[in-house]
C-alpha positions in Angstrom: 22.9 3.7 6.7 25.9 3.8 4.5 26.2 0.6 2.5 30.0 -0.3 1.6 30.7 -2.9 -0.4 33.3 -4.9 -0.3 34.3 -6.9 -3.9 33.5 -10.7 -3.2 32.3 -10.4 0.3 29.2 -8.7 0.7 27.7 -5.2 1.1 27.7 -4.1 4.3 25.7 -7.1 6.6 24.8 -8.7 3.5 27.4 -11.0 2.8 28.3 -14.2 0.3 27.3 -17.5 1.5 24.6 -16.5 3.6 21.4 -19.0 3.6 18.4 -17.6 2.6 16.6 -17.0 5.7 19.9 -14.9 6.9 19.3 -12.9 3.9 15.5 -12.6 4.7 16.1 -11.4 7.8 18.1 -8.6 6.7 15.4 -7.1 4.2 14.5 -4.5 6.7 17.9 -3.2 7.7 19.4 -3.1 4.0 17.2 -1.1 1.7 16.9 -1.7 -2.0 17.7 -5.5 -1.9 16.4 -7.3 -5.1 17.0 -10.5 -6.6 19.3 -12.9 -5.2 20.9 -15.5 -6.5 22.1 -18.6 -4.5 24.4 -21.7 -5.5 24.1 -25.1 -3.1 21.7 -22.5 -1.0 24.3 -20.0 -0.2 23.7 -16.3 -1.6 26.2 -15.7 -4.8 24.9 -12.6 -6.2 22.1 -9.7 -5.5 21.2 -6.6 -6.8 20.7 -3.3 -5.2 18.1 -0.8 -6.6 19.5 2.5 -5.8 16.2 4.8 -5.4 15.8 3.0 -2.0 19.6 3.3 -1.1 20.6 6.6 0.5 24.9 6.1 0.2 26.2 3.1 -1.5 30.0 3.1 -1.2 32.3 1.5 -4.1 35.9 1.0 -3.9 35.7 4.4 -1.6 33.4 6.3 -3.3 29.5 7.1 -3.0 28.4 6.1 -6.4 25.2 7.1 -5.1 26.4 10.9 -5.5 27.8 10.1 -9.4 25.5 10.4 -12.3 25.9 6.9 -14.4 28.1 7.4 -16.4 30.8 8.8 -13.8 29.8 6.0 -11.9 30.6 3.6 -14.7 33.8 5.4 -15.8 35.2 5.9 -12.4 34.4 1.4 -11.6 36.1 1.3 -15.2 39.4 3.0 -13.9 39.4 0.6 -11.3 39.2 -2.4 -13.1 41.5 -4.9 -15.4 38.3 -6.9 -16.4 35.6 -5.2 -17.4 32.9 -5.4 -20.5 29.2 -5.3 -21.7 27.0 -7.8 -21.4 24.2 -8.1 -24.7 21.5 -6.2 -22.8 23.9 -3.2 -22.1 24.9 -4.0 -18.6 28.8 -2.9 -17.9 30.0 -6.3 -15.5 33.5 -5.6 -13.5 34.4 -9.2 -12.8 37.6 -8.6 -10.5 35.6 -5.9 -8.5 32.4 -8.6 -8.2 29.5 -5.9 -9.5 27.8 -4.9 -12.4 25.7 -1.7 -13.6 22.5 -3.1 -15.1 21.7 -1.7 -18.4 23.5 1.3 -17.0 22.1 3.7 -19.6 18.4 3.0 -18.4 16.9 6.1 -16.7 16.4 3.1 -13.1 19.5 2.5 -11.7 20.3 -0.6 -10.3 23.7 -2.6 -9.1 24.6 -6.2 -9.3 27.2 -7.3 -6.7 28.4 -11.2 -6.8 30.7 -13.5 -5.5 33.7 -15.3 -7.2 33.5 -17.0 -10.1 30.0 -15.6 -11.2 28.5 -16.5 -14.6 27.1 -13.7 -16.1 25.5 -16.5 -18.7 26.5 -14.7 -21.4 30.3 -13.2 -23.0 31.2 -9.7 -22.3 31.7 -7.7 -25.3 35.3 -5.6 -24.6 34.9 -2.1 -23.5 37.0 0.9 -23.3 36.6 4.2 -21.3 35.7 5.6 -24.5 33.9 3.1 -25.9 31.5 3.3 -22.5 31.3 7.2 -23.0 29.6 7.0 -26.3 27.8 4.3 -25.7 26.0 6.0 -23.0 26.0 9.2 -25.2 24.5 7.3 -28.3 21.5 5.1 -25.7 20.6 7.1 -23.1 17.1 7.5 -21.8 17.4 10.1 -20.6 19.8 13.6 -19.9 
């Protein structure tokens, strides 16, 4: 199954503001579902590992087919508010998904509705300033 997200609604049937046991229920149809996040018992934010994900579409494009850092560079063009959190992950707040630690050899997406906390501030980031930061950390080639 293809799974497309779409920023601040869900990916694919997985969707914001679902209860829990809606979520539950789709653990066997979406693959790769891990932690989830919910706010007055509605889900606000997951994450997706992708070694159990076969196509995940983003903004029109299988970043399942991208090595990290094109993957990180090409949700970077696409965003106007973008930066690192303090354990390395890049967050795009107006596209609703983060790259967790996204120069760790797993690879694995948080997606989250409107007016997410990431708990901490978001050190500024450029294109190039992604680029060697990936260069300078990675774990591996």
């Amino acid at each position: 199954m293809d799974l497309i997200f779409e920023p601040f609604v869900g990916l694919g049937p997985l969707k914001f503001g679902m209860s829990k046991s809606e979520v539950e229920s789709l653990q066997a149809e979406v693959c790769g579902i891990g932690d989830c996040d919910y706010q007055d018992g509605k889900l606000s934010a997951f994450s997706i590992y992708l070694a159990d994900v076969e196509h995940l579409i983003i903004v029109g494009e299988d970043v399942q087919k991208m090595d990290k850092l094109s993957a990180a560079l090409h949700l970077a063009n696409l965003s106007a508010d973008y930066g690192q959190a303090q354990g390395g992950s890049l967050y795009f707040m107006d596209l609703g998904c983060a790259i967790l630690q996204f120069e760790s050899p797993s690879r694995e997406f948080l997606f989250f509705a409107r007016e997410y906390d990431t708990g901490e501030p978001l050190r500024e980031m450029t294109l190039s300033s992604i680029k060697s930061y990936y260069e300078d950390n990675a774990w591996d080639a």
